[in-house]
N, C-alpha and C positions, 0 to 999 in steps of 0.2 A: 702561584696557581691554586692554591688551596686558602678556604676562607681561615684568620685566625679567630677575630667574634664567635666560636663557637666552643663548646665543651666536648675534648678528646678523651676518649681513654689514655692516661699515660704510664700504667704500670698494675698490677695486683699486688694486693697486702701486703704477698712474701716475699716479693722482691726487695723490700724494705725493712723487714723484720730484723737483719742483724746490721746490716752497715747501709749508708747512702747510696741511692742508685743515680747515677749522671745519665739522663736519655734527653736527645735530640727529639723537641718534637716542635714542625712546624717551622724548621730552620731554625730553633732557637735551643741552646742548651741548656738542659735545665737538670737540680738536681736534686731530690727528691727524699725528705727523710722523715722522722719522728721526732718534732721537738719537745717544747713544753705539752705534759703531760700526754703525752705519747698524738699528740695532735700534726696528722700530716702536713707539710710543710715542704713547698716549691720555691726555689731562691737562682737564677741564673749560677749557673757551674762556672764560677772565673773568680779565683781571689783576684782582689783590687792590688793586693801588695807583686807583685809576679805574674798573675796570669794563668799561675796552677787550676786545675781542674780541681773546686772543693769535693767532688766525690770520691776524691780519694784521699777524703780525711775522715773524721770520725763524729760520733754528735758526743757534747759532754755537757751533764746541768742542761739538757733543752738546746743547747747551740751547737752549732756546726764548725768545727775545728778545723782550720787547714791543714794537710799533712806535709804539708814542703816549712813553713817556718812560724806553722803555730796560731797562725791570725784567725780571731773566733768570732765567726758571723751569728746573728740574729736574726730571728725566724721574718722579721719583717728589712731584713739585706742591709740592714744597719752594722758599721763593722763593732763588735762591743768593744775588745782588747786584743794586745797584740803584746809576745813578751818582751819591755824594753822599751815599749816604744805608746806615744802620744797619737790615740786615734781621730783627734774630733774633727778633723780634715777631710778624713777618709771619704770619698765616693758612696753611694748606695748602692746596691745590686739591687736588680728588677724583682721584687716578688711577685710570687701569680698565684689567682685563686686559685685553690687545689678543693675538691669535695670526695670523699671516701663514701662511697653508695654503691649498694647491689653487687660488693664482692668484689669493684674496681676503684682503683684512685683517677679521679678525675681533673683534669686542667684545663682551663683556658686562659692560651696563648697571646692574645690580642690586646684589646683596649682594658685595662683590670674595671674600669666605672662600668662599663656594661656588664659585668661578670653577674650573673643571677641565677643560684642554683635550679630555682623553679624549672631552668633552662632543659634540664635534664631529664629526660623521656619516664614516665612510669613504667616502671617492668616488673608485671606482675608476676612473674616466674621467678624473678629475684628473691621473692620474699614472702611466696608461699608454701608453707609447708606442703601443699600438694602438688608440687614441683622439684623436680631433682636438675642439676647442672653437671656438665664435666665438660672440660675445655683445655686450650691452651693458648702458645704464645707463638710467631712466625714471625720471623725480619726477612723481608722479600725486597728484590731489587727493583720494585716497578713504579709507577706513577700508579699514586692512589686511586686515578679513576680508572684505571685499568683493570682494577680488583674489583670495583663497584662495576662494569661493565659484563664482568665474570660472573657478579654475582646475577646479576640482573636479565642473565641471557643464560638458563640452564641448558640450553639443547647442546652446549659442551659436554654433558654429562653422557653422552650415549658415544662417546670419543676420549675424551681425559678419562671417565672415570668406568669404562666398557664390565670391569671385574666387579663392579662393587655397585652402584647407584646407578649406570646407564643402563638405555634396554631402546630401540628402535621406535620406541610407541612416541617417546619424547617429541622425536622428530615429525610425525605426523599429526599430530594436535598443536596449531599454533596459539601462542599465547598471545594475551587480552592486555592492555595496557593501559590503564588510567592515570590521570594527577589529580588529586587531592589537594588544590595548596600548595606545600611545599611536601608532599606525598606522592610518590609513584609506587603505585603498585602493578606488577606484571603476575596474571595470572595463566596456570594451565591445569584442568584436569583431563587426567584418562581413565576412562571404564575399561571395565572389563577384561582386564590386562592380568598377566603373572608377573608377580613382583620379583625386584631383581635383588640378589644376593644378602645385601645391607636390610631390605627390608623384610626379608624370609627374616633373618636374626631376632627384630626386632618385633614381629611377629610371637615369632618365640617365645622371647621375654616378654611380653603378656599374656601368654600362655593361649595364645591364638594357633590355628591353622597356617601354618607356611605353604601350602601344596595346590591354595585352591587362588579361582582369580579374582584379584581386588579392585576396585577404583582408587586410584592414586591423584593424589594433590599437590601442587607448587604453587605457593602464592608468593611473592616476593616483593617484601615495603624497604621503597629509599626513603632514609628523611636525614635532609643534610647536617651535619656537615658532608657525613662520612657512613653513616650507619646503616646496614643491609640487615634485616630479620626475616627469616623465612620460615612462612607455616609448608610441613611437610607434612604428608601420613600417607599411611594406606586403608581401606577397609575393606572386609568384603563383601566384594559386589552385591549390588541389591541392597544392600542398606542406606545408604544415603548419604555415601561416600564422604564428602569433610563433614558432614551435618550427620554422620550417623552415631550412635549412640558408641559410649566409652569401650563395651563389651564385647562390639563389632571392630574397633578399631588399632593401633597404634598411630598415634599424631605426636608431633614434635615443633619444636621451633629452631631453625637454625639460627644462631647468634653470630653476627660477622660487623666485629667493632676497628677499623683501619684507621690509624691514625697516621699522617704523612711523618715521615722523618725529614727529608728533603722532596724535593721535585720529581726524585726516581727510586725513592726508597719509604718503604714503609715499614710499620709495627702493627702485626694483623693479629689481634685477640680474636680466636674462634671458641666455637662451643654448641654443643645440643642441650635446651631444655626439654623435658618430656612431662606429660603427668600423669604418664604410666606406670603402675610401680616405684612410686620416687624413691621406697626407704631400702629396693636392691643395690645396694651398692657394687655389687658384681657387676649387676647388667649397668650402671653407670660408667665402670671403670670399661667396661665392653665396647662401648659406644663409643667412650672417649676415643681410645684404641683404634677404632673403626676411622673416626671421624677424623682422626689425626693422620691416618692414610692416605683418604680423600683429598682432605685441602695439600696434604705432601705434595699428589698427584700436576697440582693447578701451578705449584711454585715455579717448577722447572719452564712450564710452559707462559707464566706471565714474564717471570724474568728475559727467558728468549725472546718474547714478544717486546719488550723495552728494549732490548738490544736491536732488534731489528728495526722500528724506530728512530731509535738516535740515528742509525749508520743510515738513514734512506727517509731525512725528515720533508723531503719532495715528494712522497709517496701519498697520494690520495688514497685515503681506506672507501671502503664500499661501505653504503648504510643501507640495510636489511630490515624485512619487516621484523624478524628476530631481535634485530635492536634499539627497536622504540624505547626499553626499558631505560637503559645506559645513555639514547639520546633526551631522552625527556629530563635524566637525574644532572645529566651537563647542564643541560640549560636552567634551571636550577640552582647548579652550583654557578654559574657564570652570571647568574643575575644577584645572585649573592655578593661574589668579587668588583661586581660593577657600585653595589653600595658600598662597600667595604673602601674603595676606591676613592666615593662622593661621597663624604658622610652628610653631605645637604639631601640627597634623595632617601635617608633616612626617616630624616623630620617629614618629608616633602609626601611620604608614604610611598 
């Protein structure tokens, strides 16, 4: 149910910095390390000799060492040596393009001839010094479009998240829905509103007014496979809300990269970019803090939501004008799975 032809996030730096990391992504396991000259390096998690899981062996000289009886794989799943023993038999293990960009290690799962980095979105927040980042990591029990439906349908926000980013105003402004392509964007602003708790803060940390009322913005882009980015801010009022100048405002970008593990499990990388103050690293570590509350806030409630789900798969959901966002980003992904399916309607355009 999830397209593989596409570039996943499958891990950051540090995960890999001292030993191999083995992650499921895409129903496929894979395991993840530094080989030759410390060059990232994707090889299926299974020695050919046993079965063992190679992430829980070691890299030595650029190779990947098994830990149950020694057998020493090569970056492109070639077995090299084994002690004692005559490899030129051996099986290959699957390699997969892996790319290290924008502070994540990148994979795709699929066909490796299609694999093209180009594939990979520009992020300009990535890589501009007048940008700061702070984020994290989340394994959640749900079906990955459940998270992109969360993402793409804020008016949860004035309910899951009541202490911190909700506020009543969300619910009375409906949001705009567009497709681009293979772009869905769901828009909402609100005038002339008091901003709620997460935004007083952040207010702050641009050394704005928290007390007076702002116009507030949610613009929120799908573009498949999996990736949600949200422009957020506030400014105040009178000014010209997303479009008013830097000194009037706080704007941000929410970062929400989901990568499927299975059919009801995922790997949810979150994060806020800002290009307010990028070099406080207090107010970074602030946000992070904040931000890692929030999405905490969503986990309990997607997971139950998969649960309920599975046990009631005869249940017809209701579709809302609230969820243009999440239906438009389906059908997208499902016209995606149908070529993935045919690779004739590839060629065929």
């Amino acid at each position: 149910m999830y397209p593989k032809n596409a570039w996943y996030v499958a891990c950051t730096p540090d995960e890999i910095a001292e030993t191999p990391l083995g992650r499921q992504i895409c129903g496929e396991r894979i395991v993840f390390y530094r080989g030759h000259e410390q060059q990232v390096t994707a090889v299926e998690d299974f020695c050919p000799h046993r079965g063992a899981p190679l992430s829980l062996g070691y890299v030595e000289d650029g190779n990947l060492v098994c830990g149950y009886h020694g057998l020493v794989m090569g970056c492109d799943g070639k077995t090299v040596s084994m002690p004692g023993q005559r490899v030129r038999g051996f099986p290959c293990n699957k390699a997969y393009a892996v790319v290290e960009r924008y502070g994540f290690i990148w994979v795709w799962p699929g066909d490796q001839d299609l694999a093209d980095p180009a594939l990979i979105h520009h992020l300009e927040w990535a890589v501009s010094d007048e940008w700061a980042y702070g984020g994290g990591l989340f394994h959640i029990a749900c079906d990955y479009r459940l998270m992109i439906d969360n993402l793409m349908d804020l008016t949860h926000e004035t309910y899951v998240h009541a202490s911190s980013i909700g506020q009543k105003e969300i619910d009375e402004v409906p949001p705009v829905t567009t497709v681009h392509g293979d772009e869905v964007v769901t828009a909402r602003h609100m005038e002339n509103i008091m901003p709620p708790p997460f935004w007083r803060m952040a207010l702050r940390g641009n050394n704005l007014a928290d007390d007076v009322p702002v116009d507030r913005w949610q613009i929120c882009r799908f573009t498949p496979p999996s990736h949600v980015l949200i422009e957020v801010g506030v400014a105040h009022a009178g000014n010209g809300g997303y479009n008013a100048a830097p000194e009037h405002k706080a704007s941000s970008i929410v970062v929400d990269f989901i990568t499927p593990e299975t059919e009801t499990s995922i790997w949810y990388f979150w994060g806020m970019a800002r290009n307010f103050q990028p070099h406080d690293e207090a107010l970074t570590e602030t946000i992070r803090e904040g931000q890692g509350k929030i999405f905490g806030e969503d986990l309990e409630m997607l997971e139950r939501q998969q649960r309920n789900l599975l046990e009631y798969p005869q249940r017809d959901l209701l579709k809302l004008n609230i969820d243009a966002g999440g239906v438009q980003s389906r059908r997208i992904l499902d016209r995606l799975l149908k070529k993935e399916r045919n690779p004739e309607l590839i060629a065929s355009g």
